[in-house]
C-alpha positions as CSV (number, residue, x, y, z in Angstrom):
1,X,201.0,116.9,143.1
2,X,198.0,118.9,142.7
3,X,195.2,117.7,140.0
4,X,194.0,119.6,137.1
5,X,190.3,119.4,135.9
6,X,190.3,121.2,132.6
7,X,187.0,121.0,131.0
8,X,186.5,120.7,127.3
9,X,182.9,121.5,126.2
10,X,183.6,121.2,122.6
11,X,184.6,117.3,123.0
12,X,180.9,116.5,124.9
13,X,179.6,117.3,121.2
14,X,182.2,114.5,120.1
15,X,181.4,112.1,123.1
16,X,177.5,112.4,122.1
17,X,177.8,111.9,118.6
18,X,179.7,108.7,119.7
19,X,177.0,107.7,122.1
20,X,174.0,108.0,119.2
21,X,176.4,106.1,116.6
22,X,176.3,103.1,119.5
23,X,172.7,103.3,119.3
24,X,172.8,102.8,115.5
25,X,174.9,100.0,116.0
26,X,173.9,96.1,116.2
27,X,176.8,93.8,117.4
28,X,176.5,90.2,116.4
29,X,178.8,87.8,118.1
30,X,180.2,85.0,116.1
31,X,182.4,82.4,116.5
32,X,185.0,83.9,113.6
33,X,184.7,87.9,115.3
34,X,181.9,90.3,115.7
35,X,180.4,91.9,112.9
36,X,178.3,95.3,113.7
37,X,175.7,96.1,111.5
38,X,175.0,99.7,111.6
39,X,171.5,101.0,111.4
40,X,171.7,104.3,109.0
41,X,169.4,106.0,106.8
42,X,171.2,108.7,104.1
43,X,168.8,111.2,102.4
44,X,170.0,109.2,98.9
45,X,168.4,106.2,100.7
46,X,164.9,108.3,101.3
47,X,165.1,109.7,97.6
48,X,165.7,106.6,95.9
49,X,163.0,104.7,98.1
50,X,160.5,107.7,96.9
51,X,161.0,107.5,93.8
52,X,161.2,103.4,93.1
53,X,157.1,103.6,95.0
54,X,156.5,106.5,92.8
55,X,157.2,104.2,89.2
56,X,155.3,101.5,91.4
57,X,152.3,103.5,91.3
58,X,152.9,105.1,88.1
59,X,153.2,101.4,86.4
60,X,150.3,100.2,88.6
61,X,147.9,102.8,87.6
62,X,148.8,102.6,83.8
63,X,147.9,99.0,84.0
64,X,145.0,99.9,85.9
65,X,144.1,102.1,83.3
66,X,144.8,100.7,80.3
67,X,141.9,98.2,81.3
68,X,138.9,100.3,81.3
């Protein structure tokens, strides 16, 4: 029976997206399972975290301000 090798390239783009989610990944073993924590940032995430230090500083130097 003769063996085949058919090569995919378009599934090594699926295999290393898999490999870089593992690295994202955190498995914590516990007596009731595993739980995996994934390790992801989103643009929303970077947005909202920008703009929650931006009223920080805005509040901070109004105090500031408001003083002298």
């Amino acid at each position: 029976m003769p063996s085949f090798c058919i090569k995919k390239p378009y599934l090594s783009f699926f295999i290393l997206l898999n490999e870089v989610r593992q690295l994202n990944e955190t498995m914590v073993n516990t007596d009731a399972g595993n739980i995996v924590v994934s390790h992801t940032m989103t643009l929303g995430d970077v947005i909202i975290s920008t703009l929650l230090v931006l009223i920080l500083l805005v509040m901070v130097f109004t105090n500031i301000k408001g003083r002298f």
